[in-house]
N, C-alpha and C positions, 0 to 999 in steps of 0.2 A: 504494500500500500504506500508506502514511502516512496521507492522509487517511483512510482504513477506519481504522485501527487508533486515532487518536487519536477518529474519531467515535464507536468503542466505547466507548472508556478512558472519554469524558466523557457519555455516553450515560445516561438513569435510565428510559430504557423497559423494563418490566418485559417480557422475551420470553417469560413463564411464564406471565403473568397468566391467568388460566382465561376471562374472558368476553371480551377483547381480547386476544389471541396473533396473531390473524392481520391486524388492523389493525397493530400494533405492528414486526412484522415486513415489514411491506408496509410503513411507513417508515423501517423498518430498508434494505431493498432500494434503494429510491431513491439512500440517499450511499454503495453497493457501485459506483455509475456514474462514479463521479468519478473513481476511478484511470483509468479507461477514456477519460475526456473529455479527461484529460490526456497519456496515452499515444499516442491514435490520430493528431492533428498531429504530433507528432516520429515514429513511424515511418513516416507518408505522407511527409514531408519525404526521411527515408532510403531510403525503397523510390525515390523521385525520381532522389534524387542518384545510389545503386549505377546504377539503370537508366539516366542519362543517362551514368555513365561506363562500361556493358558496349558501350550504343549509339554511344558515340564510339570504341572499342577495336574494335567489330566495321568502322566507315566508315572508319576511319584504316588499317585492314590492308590496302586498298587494292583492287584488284579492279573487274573492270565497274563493279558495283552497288554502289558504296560509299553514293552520297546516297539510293538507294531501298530500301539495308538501314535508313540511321536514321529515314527520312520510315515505313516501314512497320513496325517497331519501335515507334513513339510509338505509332503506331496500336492497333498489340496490345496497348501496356500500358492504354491507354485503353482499350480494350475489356474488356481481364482487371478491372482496376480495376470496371468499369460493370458486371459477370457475378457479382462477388464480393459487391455490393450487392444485385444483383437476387438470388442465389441465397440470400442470409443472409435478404430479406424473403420468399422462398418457404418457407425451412425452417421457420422460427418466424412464421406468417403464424397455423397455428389459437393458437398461445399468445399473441399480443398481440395479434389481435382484440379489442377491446371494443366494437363495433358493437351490441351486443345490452344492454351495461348502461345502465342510467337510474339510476345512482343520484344523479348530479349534478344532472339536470335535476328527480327527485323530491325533491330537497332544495332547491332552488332553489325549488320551487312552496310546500315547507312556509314557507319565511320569504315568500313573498308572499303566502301565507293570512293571516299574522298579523299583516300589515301592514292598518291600518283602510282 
């Protein structure tokens, strides 16, 4: 939240501008990541830690299966982990498609036109 709020504060892109709003706001969007980039290692770090101490309080209770509740435990959260990636790039798969734009590559060809 900091970083957003202080890349506002010092920010001079105009978001209103009439012929550029949606360039301006499209790097607006880019530093909205950055709380996110910092966020998602410390709660992977905690979802880690809760789950290796649920998975050590369910094998220490004792029981037949104590070592094949934690060995299949790791398993599922690796799995849940690996479903929750695959399902976030299924949901938003038609919004961050850009397999269909060229504007990089047309822009790339204008400056080697103009190159003698």
């Amino acid at each position: 939240g900091v970083c957003v709020t202080v890349f506002h504060a010092l920010a001079n892109l105009p978001l209103d501008h009439p012929k550029h709003a949606e360039l301006f706001r499209a790097v607006h969007a880019r530093f909205w990541l950055q709380p996110n980039t910092l966020l998602a290692p410390v709660s992977a770090v905690g979802a880690a830690w809760t789950a290796r101490r649920a998975l050590h309080a369910l094998s220490a209770s004792g029981g037949l299966f104590a070592s094949d509740v934690r060995t299949s435990g790791e398993w599922l959260l690796a799995l849940a982990a690996t479903s929750a990636i695959a399902l976030q790039g299924a949901l938003h798969w038609e919004t961050c498609d850009r397999s269909t734009e060229w504007g990089v590559w047309e822009c790339g060809w204008a400056v080697l036109d103009s190159v003698p």
